[in-house]
C-alpha positions in Angstrom: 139.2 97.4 30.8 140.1 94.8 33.5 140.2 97.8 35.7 136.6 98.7 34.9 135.4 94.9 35.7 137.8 94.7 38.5 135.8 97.7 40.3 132.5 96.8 39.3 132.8 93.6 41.1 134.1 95.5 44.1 131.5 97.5 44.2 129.0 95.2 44.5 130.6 93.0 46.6 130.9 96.4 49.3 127.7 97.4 48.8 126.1 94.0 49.4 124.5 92.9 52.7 126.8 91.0 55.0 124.8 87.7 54.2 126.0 87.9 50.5 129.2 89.2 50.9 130.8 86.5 53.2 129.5 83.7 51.0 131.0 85.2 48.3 134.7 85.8 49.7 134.3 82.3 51.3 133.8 80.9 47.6 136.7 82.3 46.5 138.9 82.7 49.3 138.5 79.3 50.8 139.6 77.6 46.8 142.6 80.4 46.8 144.1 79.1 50.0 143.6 75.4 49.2 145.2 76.0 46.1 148.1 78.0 47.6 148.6 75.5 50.7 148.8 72.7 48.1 152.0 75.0 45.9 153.4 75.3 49.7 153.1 71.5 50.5 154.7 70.4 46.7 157.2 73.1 47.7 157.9 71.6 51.0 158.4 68.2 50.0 160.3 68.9 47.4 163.1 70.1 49.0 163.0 68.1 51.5 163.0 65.0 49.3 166.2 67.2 47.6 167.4 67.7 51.0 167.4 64.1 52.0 168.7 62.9 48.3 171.8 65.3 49.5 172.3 64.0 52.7 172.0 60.8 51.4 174.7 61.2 49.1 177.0 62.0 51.0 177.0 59.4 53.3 175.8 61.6 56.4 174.1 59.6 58.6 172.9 62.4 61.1 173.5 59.9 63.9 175.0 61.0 67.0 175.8 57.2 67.2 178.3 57.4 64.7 180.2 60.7 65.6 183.6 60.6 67.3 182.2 64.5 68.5 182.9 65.4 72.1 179.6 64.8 74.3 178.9 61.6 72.7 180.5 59.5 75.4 182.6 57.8 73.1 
């Protein structure tokens, strides 16, 4: 049943002219991305936000200032 719709709407969309097919994958490719970059952003900042909580947590600085590391000049 999906199957059946599923081709259908291939079909026409192949055997459309070029002027109607790319107005047609632009409408819904260009809302699929959006909606996929936005997941990928939320995704990003969330762990970053979970990565800096850590760091926070920890007391980790991330300053080379405060390291007794070799290189530092300390």
């Amino acid at each position: 049943m999906i199957t059946d719709v599923l081709n259908s709407i291939t079909q026409f969309v192949t055997s459309a002219s070029l002027w109607l097919q790319v107005p047609l994958v632009m409408l819904v490719a260009l809302p699929l991305a959006a909606v996929f970059a936005g997941l990928l952003l939320r995704a990003v900042d969330g762990t970053a936000h979970a990565w800096t909580r850590f760091w926070a947590q920890t007391g980790a600085s991330g300053s080379a200032e405060d390291s007794d590391s070799p290189g530092t000049g300390k």
